[in-house]
Phi, psi and omega in degrees: 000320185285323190301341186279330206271331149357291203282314186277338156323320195278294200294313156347280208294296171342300179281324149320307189293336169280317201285340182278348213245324151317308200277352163243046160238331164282315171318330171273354183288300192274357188248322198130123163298316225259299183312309190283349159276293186287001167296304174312311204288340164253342151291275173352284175308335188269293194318320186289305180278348153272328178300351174262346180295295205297336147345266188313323199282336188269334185311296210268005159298296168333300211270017167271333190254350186225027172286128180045055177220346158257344173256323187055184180311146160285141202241031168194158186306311205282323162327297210284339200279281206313304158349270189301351162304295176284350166280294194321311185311307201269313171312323194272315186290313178275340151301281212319301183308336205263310201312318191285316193296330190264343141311315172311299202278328203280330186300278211324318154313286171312267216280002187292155202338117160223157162316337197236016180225161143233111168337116182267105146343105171217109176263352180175126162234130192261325165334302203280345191282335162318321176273320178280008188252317175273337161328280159331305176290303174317301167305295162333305170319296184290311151355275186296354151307283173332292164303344157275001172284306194290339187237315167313338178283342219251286189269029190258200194288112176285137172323150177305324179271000167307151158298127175238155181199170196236132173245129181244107168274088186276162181266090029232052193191200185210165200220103179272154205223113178243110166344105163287213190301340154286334176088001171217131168333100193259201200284152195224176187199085164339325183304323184285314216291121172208110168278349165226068176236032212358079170240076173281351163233008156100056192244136211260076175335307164311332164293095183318305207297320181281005193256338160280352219264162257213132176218164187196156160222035206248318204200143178254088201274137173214173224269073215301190180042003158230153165342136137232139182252147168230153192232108176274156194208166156224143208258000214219281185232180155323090152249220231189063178310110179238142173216119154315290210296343196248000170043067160248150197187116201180113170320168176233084187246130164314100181123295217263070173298146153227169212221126261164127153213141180207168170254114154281144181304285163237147166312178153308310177310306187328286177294002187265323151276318143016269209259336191087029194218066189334338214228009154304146175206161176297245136153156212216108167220145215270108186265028194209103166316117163213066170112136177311359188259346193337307202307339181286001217259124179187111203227165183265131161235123183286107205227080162294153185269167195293335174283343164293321187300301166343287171294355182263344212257325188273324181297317203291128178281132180322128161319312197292323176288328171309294165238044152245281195325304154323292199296319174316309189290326180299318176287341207278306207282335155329279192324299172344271179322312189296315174305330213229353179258346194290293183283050135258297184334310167261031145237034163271000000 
């Protein structure tokens, strides 16, 4: 139903937008081409010069009413540089825009056709095309500086005391990995990925360093006030690790980790007084179309003090135990039976 009241809303405006453009092909038939050209050419220039007063007046309307109110403070250090990155970006960028526009309309205004005026030939200037050509670069540079600084610092060596962890992004969700007590990862196979031997990330049950590490697919828990390094993977297509509040952003590519650190600022709690929003939670969402489920791909990070991570970290049981040991302990009383219904049978 809204798609038809669309369709007839559009097809309206078609037939107005025809019927004015007839009825001012007869105003020019009975008032004269030439009078009914510059009567256009001055409605047109006022139409112009209102359209940038009102222009201008809604940008700064906007950014008034949805300044820090959709994104909020950045909720990591690296947040706050990239923030401030994009302000510089938008200052520089937005004099040239308000400078060009209001040039653009008031020349379109000023100068329009008149009769008492003759177009002045200006075929080459080599200054001024110099200044608009080196002008231009020098800022582009420095822009484009700023961003190889800010993403080499994002994806270059996280301090040594970070936290690490691994997100594996699959179609539609995610499988976060935390190192156990050894502190180290263990060796993984793609060839192994079975959910249902639950090994959802391949992991090479022989290899002791794997036999602690911690999967989890409910939540991403990290640490505030320290490094977290994240090593990212994918088990299936492209995605796309996005943490909004935290102005982060790292492919998920099949095959191919790739690695991304930053420090959050605040907890969850923090932000939930923060913004005023008792049901705020952090989100981890897949910023790379991969599949009719996209929009679904979406997970909770959790932003804790280090004694909470601790205790969440301690409760949580080792994959390899979840799924070797337990079903090996679930199979014995099996086998037990099966063994024992074999020797009554053969001592019949």
């Amino acid at each position: 139903m809204t798609t038809i009241f669309i369709l007839a809303i559009l097809l309206l405006g078609f037939l107005i937008t025809f019927q004015i453009a007839k009825a001012s092909e007869y105003v020019a038939v009975l008032k004269g081409e030439k009078k009914t050209f510059e009567q256009n050419n001055r409605i047109n220039g006022f139409l112009l010069l209102a359209f940038l007063v009102l222009g201008m007046a809604g940008v700064y309307w906007c950014n008034e009413l949805y300044k820090g109110k959709i994104l909020g403070e950045a909720a990591s250090d690296h947040g706050v540089d990239i923030d401030r990155m994009l302000y510089i970006s938008i200052a520089i960028t937005g004099i040239v825009f308000v400078l060009t526009q209001v040039l653009l309309f008031w020349f379109s205004f000023k100068y329009q056709y008149s009769e008492k005026r003759k177009a002045f030939y200006f075929p080459h200037n080599n200054k001024l095309e110099l200044v608009w050509t080196v002008v231009p670069a020098i800022f582009l540079t420095v822009l484009v500086g700023f961003g190889l600084f800010y993403w080499y610092k994002i994806t270059g060596d996280a301090p040594a005391n970070a936290t690490v962890v691994e997100v594996t992004g699959k179609q539609f969700g995610w499988f976060y990995r935390y190192p156990g007590k050894d502190g180290v990862f263990g060796k993984k196979y793609y060839k192994n990925i079975s959910d249902a031997k639950d090994n959802s990330l391949g992991l090479i049950w022989d290899d002791k360093a794997a036999q602690d590490d911690i999967v989890r697919d409910d939540k991403l828990m990290l640490v505030v006030n320290k490094p977290v390094k994240l090593i990212i993977n994918s088990r299936d297509v492209i995605h796309d690790v996005g943490l909004v509040h935290f102005r982060m952003k790292m492919d998920a590519v099949p095959g191919t980790p790739t690695t991304m650190w930053f420090t959050p600022r605040f907890t969850t709690k923090e932000m939930k007084e923060k913004t005023g929003n008792p049901n705020f939670v952090y989100e981890i969402s897949c910023d790379q179309m991969c599949g009719k489920g996209h929009y679904s791909m979406r997970g909770v990070v959790d932003v804790v003090t280090q004694a909470e991570y601790d205790a969440y970290i301690i409760k949580q049981e080792p994959k390899y135990k979840t799924a070797v040991l337990d079903k090996l302990k679930e199979a014995a009383p099996a086998a037990d039976t099966t063994a024992k219904a074999i020797a009554a049978v053969v001592k019949k």
